[in-house]
N, C-alpha and C positions, 0 to 999 in steps of 0.2 A: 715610423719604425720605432719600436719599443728600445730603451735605451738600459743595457745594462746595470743595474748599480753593482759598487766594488763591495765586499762586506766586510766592515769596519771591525768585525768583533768576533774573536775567535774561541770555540769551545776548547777547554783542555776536561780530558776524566782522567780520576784518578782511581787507585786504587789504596782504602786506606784500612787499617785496624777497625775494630770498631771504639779501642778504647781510644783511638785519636781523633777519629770523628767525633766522642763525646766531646774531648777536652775542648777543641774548636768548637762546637757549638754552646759550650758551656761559655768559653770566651767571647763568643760574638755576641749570647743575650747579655752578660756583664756589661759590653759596650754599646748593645742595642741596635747590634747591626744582624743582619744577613750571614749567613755560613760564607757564601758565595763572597760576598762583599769586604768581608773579615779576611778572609784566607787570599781575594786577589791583592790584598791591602800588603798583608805581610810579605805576600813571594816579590811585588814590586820593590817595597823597604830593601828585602834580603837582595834583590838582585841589580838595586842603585846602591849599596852598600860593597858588594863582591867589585862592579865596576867604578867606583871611585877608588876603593884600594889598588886598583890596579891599572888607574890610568896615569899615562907616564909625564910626568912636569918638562916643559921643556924652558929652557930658556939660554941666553949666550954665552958663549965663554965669560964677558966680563958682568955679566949677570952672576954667573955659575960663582966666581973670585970673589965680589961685593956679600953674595949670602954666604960662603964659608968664611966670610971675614966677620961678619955679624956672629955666626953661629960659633967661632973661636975666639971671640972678647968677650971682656968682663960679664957678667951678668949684672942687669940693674936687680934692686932690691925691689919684691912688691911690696908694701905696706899692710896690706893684708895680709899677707902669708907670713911677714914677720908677727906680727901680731897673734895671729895662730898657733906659729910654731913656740910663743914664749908664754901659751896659754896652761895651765897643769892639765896633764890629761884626767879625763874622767875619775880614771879609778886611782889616780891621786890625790885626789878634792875628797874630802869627808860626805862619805854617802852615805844619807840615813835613811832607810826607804820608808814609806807611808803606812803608819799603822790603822 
């Protein structure tokens, strides 16, 4: 008896612009991929993106108290970021541009 197989891979169509279909194909030879391959690349990205913002953290009450205690004390100092922020910014520093 011949044994079903389940099918692994599911078509979607869409229906797009034509100036959107360039843009995407313009992006996928940039990256040297597929239309197909390009466009299933980014809706996965966009749609583990939509569900990590929206997955809910759980943890215990004294879990819950130990992080709003971190998150209500001092700030430690980064070293880098001090060092950043005591840098002159760009358009303070004498710019001479390239003749």
């Amino acid at each position: 008896m011949a044994q079903t197989v389940r099918r692994k891979e599911y078509p979607i169509a869409m229906r797009l612009p034509e100036a959107d279909v360039a843009m995407i194909d313009r992006a996928a030879a940039l990256c040297g991929r597929s239309r197909t391959d390009f466009v299933r690349e980014a809706a996965v990205r966009a749609a583990e993106d939509v569900l990590m913002e929206n997955r809910p953290i759980r943890m215990s009450p004294e879990g819950f108290a130990a992080f709003m205690d971190v998150l209500g004390g001092p700030a430690a100092p980064v070293s880098e970021m001090v060092q950043l922020a005591m840098r002159p910014a760009p358009w303070e520093v004498g710019y001479e541009p390239k003749r």
